[in-house]
C-alpha positions in Angstrom: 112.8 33.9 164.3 109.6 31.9 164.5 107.5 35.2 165.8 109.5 37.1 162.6 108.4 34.3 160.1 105.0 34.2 161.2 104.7 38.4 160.8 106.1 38.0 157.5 103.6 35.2 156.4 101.1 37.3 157.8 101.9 40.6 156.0 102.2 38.6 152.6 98.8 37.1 153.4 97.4 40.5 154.0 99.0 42.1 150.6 98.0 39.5 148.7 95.6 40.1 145.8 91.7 38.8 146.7 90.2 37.0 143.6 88.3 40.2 142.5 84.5 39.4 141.5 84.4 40.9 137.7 82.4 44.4 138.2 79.3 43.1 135.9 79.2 40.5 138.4 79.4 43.0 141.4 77.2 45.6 139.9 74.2 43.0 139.0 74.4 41.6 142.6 74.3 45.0 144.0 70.8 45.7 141.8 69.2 42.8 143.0 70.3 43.2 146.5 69.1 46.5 146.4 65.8 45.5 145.3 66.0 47.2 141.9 63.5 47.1 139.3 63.4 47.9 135.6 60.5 48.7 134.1 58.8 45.9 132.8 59.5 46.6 129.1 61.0 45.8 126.0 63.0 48.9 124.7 66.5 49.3 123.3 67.8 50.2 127.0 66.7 47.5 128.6 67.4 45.2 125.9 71.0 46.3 126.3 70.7 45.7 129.9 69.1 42.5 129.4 72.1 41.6 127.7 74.4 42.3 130.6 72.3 39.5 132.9 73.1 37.0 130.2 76.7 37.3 130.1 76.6 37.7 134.2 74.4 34.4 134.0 76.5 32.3 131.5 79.7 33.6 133.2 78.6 32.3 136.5 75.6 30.2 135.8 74.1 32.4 139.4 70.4 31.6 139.6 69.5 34.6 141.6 70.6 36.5 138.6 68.3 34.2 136.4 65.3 34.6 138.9 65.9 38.4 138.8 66.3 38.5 135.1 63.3 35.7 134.3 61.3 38.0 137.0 61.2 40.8 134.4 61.3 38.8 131.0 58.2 37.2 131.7 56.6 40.5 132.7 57.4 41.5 129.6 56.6 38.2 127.5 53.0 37.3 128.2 52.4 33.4 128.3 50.8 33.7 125.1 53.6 35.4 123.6 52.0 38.7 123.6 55.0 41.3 123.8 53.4 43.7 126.5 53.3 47.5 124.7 54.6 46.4 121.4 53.4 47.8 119.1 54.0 46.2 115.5 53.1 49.2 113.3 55.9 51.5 115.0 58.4 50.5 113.1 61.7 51.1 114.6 65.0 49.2 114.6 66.0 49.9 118.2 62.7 47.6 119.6 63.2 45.0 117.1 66.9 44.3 120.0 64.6 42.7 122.6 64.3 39.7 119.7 68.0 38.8 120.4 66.6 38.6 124.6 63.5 36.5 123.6 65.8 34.3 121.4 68.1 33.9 124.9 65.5 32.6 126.4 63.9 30.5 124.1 67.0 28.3 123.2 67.3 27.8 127.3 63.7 27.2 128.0 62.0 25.8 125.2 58.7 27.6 125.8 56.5 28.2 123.2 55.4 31.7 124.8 59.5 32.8 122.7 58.9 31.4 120.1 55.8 32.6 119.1 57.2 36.3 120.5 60.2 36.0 118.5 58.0 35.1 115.2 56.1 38.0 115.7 59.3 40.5 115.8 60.5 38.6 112.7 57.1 38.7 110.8 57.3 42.8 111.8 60.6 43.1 110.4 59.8 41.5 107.4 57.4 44.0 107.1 59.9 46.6 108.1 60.0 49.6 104.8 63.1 49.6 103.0 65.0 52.1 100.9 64.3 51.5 97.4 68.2 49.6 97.6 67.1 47.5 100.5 
């Protein structure tokens, strides 16, 4: 009997369910151990992604995820709060989404290099043309 309850503990233990890692958590921690690197840019795509590392980060507060993702945000985000290849006479909507990343990192760090990036997105969009109903 004692043989019989030990197989059955056993089985159970082996069917049981293992506490899944949620796949944005998986899938960052494969890029990083991978050794994958973005571009070092601003644009809409890797705003998005951007994004992702956030909500992986606040999730799980992992600092290797906020090494990896501060390794390319301040290649982007010069110390003097220069936004590398911007340019602030193209004026479209879909590079005015990195603003939401430099605000995300601003509010954690404090650094005056997002701030002054941040104010210079929101000085271009207040410069952005408008239809004549705004």
């Amino acid at each position: 009997m004692k043989a019989c309850t030990l197989a059955l503990l056993a089985t159970a233990a082996a069917a049981a369910p293992s506490p899944a890692i949620p796949y944005s958590q998986w899938m960052t921690d494969s890029m990083i151990r991978n050794g994958y690197r973005l571009a070092p840019t601003f644009h809409y795509d890797e705003a998005t992604l951007y994004t992702s590392f956030e909500a992986v980060y606040d999730a799980n507060r992992n600092e290797t995820v906020l090494d990896f993702y501060r390794s390319h945000v301040y290649a982007v985000v010069l110390e003097d709060g220069t936004i590398d290849g911007f340019n602030h006479s193209h004026y479209s909507l879909d590079n005015y989404r990195f603003g939401n990343n430099i605000l995300w990192w601003y509010e954690r760090t404090g650094e005056e290099r997002f701030r002054i990036a941040a104010g210079k997105i929101k000085d271009q969009l207040d410069r952005h043309p408008r239809t004549p109903t705004g």
